[in-house]
C-alpha positions as a printed Julia matrix, in Angstrom:
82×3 Matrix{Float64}:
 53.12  -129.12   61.06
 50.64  -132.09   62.05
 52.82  -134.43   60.93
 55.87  -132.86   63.33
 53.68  -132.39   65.86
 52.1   -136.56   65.55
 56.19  -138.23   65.56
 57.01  -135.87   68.61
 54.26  -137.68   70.25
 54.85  -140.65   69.08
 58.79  -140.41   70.31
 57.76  -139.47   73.74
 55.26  -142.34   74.07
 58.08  -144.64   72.86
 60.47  -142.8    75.12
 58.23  -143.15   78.09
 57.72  -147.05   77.29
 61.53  -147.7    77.43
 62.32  -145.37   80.46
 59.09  -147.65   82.61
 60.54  -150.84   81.05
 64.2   -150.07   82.36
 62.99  -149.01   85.69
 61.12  -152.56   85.94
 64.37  -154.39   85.04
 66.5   -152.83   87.79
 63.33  -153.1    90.42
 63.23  -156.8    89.49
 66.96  -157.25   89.91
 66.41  -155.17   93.33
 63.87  -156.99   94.9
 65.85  -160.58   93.92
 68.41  -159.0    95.84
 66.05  -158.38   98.9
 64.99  -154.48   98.71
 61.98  -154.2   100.26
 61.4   -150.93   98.64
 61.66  -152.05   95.25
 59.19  -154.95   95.64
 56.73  -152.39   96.61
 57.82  -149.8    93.8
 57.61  -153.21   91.54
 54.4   -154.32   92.36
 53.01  -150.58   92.18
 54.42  -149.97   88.58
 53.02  -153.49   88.08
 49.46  -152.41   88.85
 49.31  -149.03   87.23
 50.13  -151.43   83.85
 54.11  -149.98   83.23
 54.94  -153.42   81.6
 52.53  -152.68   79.05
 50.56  -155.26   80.29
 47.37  -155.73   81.52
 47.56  -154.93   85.77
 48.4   -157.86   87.74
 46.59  -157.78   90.98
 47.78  -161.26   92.09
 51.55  -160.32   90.99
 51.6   -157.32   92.85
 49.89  -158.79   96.15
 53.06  -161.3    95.44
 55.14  -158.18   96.04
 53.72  -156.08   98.19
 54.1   -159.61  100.56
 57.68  -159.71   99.77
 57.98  -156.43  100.33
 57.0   -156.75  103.93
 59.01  -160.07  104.67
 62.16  -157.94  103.26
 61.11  -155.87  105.96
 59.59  -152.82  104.13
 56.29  -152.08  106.68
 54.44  -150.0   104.29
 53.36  -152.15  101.84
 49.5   -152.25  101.55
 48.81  -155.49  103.19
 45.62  -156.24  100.97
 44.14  -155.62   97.97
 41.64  -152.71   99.38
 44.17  -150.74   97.17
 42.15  -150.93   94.52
């Protein structure tokens, strides 16, 4: 039953790994294409740490300035996000 109960977890941690990873890809190819909306969805993923990575604050203040040149107004406009 442990065991079961341990590789369900397991599979939805994967699961939830690949479904943030995928949603980074087509945010990336998004904001390349000059959505405004994705930038700031980007850069937000990017700080809570969806890539798996440590959170980049200087990445995301990258995007959340992109994200207002592509015309999206509601991106924070410093890092007093934090």
């Amino acid at each position: 039953m442990a065991l079961s109960v341990f590789l369900a977890v397991v599979v939805e941690s994967l699961f939830s790994v690949l479904v943030h990873l995928e949603a980074i890809n087509w945010y990336k190819k998004s904001s390349l294409q000059g959505y405004g909306v994705a930038s700031n969805n980007l850069a937000g993923m990017l700080l809570a740490g969806c890539d798996r990575t440590s959170a980049s604050t200087f990445e995301a203040d990258k995007l959340f300035r992109i994200a207002r040149e592509q015309g999206f107004l509601h991106a924070p406009q410093s890092s007093d996000y934090l």
